[in-house]
N, C-alpha and C positions, 0 to 999 in steps of 0.2 A: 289721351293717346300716350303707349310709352314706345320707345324702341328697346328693341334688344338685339345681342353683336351676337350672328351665326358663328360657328364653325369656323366657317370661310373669310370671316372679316366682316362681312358686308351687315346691313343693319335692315333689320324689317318691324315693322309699325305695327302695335294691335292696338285694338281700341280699349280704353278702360272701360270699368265695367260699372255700375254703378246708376240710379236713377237720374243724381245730374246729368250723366254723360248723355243720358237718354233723352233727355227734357231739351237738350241745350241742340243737341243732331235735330231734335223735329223744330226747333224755332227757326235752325238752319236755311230750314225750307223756304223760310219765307225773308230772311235777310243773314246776309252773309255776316259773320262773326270770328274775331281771332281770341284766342285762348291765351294767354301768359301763364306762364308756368314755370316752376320751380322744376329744374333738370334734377331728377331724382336718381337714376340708374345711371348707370356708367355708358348703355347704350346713348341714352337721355343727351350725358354730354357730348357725346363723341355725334352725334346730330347736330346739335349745338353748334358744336366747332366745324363741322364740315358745311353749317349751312350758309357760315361768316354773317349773321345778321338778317338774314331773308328766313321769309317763313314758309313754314313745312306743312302740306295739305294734309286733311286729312281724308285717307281716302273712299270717294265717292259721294263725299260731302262738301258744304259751303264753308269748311271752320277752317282755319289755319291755326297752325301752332307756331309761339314764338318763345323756346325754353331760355331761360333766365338762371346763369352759372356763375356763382360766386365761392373763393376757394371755401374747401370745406370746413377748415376749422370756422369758420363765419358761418358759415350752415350749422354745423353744431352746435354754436353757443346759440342760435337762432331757434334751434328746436330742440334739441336738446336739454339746454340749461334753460331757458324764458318760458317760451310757448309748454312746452313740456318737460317738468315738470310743471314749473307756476302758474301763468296761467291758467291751468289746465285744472291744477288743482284750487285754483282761487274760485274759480267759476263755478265748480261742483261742491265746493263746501265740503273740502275734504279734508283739508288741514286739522291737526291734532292739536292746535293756536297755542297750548299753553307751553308743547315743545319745540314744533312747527308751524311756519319755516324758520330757519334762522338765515336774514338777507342777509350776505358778505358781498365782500371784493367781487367775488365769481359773479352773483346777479348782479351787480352794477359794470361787470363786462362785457355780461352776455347781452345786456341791455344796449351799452354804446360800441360794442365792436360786432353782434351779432344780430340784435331785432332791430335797431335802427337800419344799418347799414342795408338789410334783405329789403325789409319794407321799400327803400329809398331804390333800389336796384330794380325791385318788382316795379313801383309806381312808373321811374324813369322809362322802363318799355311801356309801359304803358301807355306813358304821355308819349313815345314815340311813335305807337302805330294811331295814335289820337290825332295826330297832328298829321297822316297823312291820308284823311276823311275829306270829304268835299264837305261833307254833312257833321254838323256839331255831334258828336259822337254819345252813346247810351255806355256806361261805367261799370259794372256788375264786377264788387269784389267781394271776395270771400274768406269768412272764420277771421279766429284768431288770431292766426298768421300776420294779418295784415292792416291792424288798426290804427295804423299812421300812412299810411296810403293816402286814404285818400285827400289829405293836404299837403301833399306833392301834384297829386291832380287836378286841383282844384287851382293850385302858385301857377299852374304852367298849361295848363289848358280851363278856362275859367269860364268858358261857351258848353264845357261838360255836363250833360246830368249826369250825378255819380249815385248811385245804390249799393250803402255796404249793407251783407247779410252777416250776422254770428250765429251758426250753428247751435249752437253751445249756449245754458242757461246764463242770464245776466243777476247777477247780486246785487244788495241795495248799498248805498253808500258807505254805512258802517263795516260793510265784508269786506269791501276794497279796500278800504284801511289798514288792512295785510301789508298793501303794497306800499312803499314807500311815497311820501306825496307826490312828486315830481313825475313820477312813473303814471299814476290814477289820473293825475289831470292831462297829460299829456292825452293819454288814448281818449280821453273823451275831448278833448279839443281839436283833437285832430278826427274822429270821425263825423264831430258835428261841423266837417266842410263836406262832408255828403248831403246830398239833396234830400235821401230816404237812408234811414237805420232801419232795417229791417231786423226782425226780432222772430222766436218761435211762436213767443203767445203771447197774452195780453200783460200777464202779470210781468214778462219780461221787458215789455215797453213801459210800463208805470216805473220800474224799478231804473230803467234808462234815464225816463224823467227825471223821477229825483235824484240819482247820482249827479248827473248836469247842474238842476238845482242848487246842493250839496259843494260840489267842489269845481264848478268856474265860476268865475268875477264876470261881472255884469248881462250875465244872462235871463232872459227872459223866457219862464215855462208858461206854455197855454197848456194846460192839462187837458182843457174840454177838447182840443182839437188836436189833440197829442203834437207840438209843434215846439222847439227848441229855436230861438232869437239869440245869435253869437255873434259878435262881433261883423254885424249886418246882413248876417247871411239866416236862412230859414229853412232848417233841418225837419222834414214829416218823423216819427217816431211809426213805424207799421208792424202789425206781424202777421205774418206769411208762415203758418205751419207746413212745413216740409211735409211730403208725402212721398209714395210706391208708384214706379212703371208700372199700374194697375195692368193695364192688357197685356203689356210684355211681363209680368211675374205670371199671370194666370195662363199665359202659353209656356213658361217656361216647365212651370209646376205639372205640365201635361207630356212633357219632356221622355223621351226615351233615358234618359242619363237619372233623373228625377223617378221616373216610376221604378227604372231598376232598385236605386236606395232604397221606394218605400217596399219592394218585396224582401229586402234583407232586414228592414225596423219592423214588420208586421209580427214577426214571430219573437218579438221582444215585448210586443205591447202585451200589459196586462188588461183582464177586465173594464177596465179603466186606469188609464195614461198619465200622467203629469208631465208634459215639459216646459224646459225652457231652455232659450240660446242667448249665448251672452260674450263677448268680450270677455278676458281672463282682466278684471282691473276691480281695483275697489268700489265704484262709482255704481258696479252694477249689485251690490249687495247679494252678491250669490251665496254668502254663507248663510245668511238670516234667514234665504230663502229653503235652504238644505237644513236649517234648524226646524222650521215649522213643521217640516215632510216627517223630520223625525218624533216631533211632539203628536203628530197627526197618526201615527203608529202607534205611539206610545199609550195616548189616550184613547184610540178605536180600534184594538185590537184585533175586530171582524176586517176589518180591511189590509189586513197585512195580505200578502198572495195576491190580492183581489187588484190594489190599484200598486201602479210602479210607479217611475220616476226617471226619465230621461234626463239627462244634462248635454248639450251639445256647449263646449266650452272649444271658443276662438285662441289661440295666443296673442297675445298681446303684450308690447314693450316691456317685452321679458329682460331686456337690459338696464331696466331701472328697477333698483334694489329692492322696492316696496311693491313691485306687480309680481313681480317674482314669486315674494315671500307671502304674498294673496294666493299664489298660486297653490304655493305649497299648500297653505293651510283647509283652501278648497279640498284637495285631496287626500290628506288625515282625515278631514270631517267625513267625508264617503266611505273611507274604509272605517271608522267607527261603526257610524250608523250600519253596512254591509255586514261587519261584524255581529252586532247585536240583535240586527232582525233577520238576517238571513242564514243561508246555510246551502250545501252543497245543489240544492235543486232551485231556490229562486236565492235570488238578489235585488234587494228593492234597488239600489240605484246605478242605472247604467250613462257611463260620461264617454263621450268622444271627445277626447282631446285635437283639437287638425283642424283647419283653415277648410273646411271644405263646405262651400256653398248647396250644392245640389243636395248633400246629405241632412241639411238644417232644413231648408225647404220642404223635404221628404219627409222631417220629421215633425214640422207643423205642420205637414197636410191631417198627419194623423190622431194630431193629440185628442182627446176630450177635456186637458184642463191646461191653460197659456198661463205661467207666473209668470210675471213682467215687474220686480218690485227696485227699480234703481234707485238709490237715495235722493239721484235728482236726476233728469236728465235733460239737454233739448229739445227732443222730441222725441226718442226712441223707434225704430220704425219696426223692429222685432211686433211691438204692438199694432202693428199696419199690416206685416205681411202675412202675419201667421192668421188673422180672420180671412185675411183674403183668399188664401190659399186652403184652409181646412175643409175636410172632407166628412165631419163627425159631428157638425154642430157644437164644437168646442167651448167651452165658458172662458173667457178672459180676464184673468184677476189683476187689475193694473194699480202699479205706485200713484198715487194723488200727487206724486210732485215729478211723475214725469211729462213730459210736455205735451204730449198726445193724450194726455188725461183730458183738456181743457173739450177737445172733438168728441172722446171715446166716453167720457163719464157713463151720460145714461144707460150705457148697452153692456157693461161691464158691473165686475167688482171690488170696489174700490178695498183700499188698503193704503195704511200708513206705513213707509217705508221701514219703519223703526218698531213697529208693534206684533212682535212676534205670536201672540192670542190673538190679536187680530186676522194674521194672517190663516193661523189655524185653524180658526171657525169660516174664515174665506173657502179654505180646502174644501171641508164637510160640507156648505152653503154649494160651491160649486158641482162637487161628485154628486150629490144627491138635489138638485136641480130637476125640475117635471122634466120631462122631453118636450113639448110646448112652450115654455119657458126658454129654453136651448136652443130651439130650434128659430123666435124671435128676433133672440137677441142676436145669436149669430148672422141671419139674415141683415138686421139692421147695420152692424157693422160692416157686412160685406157691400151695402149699397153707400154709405156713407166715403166708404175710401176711395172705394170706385168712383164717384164721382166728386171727389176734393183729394184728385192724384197728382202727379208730378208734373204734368204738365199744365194744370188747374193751377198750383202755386208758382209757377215762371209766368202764366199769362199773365196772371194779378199784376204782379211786379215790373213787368213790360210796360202794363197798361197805364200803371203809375206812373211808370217813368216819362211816356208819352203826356201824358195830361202836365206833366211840369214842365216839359220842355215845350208844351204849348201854351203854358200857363191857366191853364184850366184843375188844376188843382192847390 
């Protein structure tokens, strides 16, 4: 939920948007739940501050919200400088190592006056709506934001079961080695005072192990049981692939607002389609992917006219210099390729630049071919929504190292994020697929997410959490 300040002053609540928010409203139903959260807008605070400490319904539901305002230069160096850029790029493997990063003064700031201090701030509400449960309270925190959390929770409410989740891929111990030691061992000493490290996939729990392993003093890995032994305490290692409001995406996509798009993207579609949707940020390799579309022209000449190429491209932390300059380069490479194969009556590639949901939607209902090739991802769910949502029997050509590979493999086709022949023969392998073939694998994918959807991967997690606090797991 955020608020925003009318006209008039006064402040009105909407709900965010997004599958957590969805997943988290229906657990609602069955026990009531408060939210902590990070005061993001200016309405955000000014709720905050008018609520003095009490928390904010939200409405029609069992959730309350209790927003969490620390000044902003602490916010920024909190997200800003740590979480993003570093983190963010440690996690994805995105550093150029032999020039980047270069740790200074600024990340050993933003480290002790900005990601301690928020962590410490978030946990603190924490622990204070914990402590006034009748009932030993369930913990559920989230990403990168906040991987010293949960050892403020654990000091100060110690009857907690705590579940942290990381969105976001985990690296093996040698990647972390980026980071300064002090900084690598900390977050994993401090999230192994959670009961469950929830993960996106398996290979990200193995790699939790042995960082653990790797860099704390006297721990004990059970690998067979995925189970980390710290300083007496007994951390589960799980992973819980994130998924789609399956029935709420599939009403949406039937949407009045959603069929209008697809009658303005119908008459753009070629013979056969290409898309993809993506964040504007390096992570998602959009130019590789705008390179293959061009080698895929270049070498099958019959197919120019015949198939396009949509790009529906998001903005994204266009305030840091390196997404930016991603950006740009995205759009030189279209107007090359634009340039060379087209001409006043077709254009192979058409890009939306804009924040707009229902138009993305509209335009994976129609694709015949889903590239999906991020260099790495946590899970990606562009890979989830576009099967669920297609209307064409689409083929799905997904990255091997994005996270939703590990669910999606067999019904897809695979591709090395970095293998630009690869991806090319991916293309032609795709477009010229039997219609029984297509129409298979699409099916299977659309049953698969369907039922390992968003509310599929919060029960898991519940359930876990219930079997430890009854000691049954």
């Amino acid at each position: 939920m955020e608020y925003r300040i009318e006209a008039n002053g006064s402040l009105v609540a909407h709900r965010g948007s997004g599958g957590m928010v969805t997943a988290l409203l229906s657990a609602a139903r069955f026990v009531p739940a408060t939210w902590v959260a990070s005061a993001m807008t200016d309405g955000d605070r000014l709720a905050a501050e008018r609520a003095e400490g009490a928390l904010l319904n939200v409405p029609d539901n069992q959730i309350y919200v209790r927003f969490v305002t620390v000044p902003q230069s602490t916010y920024q160096r909190h997200y800003y400088v740590f979480c993003n850029p570093l983190l963010w790029f440690v996690q994805h493997f995105m550093w150029n190592t032999p020039r980047t990063p270069n740790i200074g003064r600024a990340v050993y700031e933003a480290w002790e006056s900005g990601y301690i201090p928020v962590n410490e701030a978030i946990a603190e509400a924490v622990v204070h709506e914990a402590k006034q449960q009748l009932e030993p309270p369930y913990v559920l925190l989230q990403d990168y934001h906040l991987y010293l959390a949960p050892a403020v929770v654990r000091r100060e409410v110690p009857e907690a079961t705590i579940l942290h989740f990381t969105h976001i891929p985990w690296p093996g111990p040698r990647y972390w080695g980026v980071l300064p030691e002090f900084m690598r061992r900390r977050i994993h000493e401090d999230l192994c005072a959670s009961d469950i490290v929830g993960l996106q996939t398996i290979g990200d729990t193995r790699n939790f192990l042995h960082c653990c392993e790797a860099l704390l003093d006297g721990v004990d890995i059970d690998y067979a049981k995925s189970l980390v032994r710290f300083r007496g305490h007994t951390t589960r290692v799980r992973a819980y692939p994130i998924s789609v409001d399956a029935a709420g995406l599939k009403e949406y996509a039937l949407s009045p607002e959603v069929e209008e798009y697809k009658a303005r993207l119908r008459p753009l579609m070629q013979q056969q389609t290409v898309v993809r949707v993506d964040r504007s940020e390096p992570s998602k390799n959009i130019i590789r992917g705008l390179r293959s579309y061009e080698l895929l022209l270049e070498r099958h000449p019959e197919l120019r006219r015949d198939v396009g190429f949509i790009q529906f491209l998001v903005p994204s932390r266009s305030e840091l210099g390196v997404y930016q300059t991603y950006t740009d380069e995205i759009f030189e490479l279209i107007d090359s390729i634009n340039d060379h194969f087209g001409d006043l009556e077709w254009q192979p590639i058409r890009v939306f630049y804009e924040e707009n949901y229902a138009q993305a939607i509209a335009g994976m209902s129609l694709y015949d071919v889903l590239l999906v090739n991020p260099i790495i991802d946590g899970m990606n769910l562009v890979s989830k929504e576009g099967p669920l949502v297609n209307e064409r029997d689409g083929v799905l050509i997904l990255s091997e190292l994005a996270g939703s590979f590990e669910q999606l493999s067999e019904q897809c086709i695979p591709i090395a994020p970095t293998d630009l022949e690869g991806t090319v023969r991916a293309l032609h392998e795709a477009l010229n697929m039997p219609a029984e073939e297509r129409k298979r694998r699409a099916a299977a994918l659309k049953a698969l997410i369907q039922d390992e959807d968003i509310t599929f991967w919060l029960e898991r997690q519940f359930a876990d959490l219930m079997a430890i606090s009854r000691q049954q797991l």
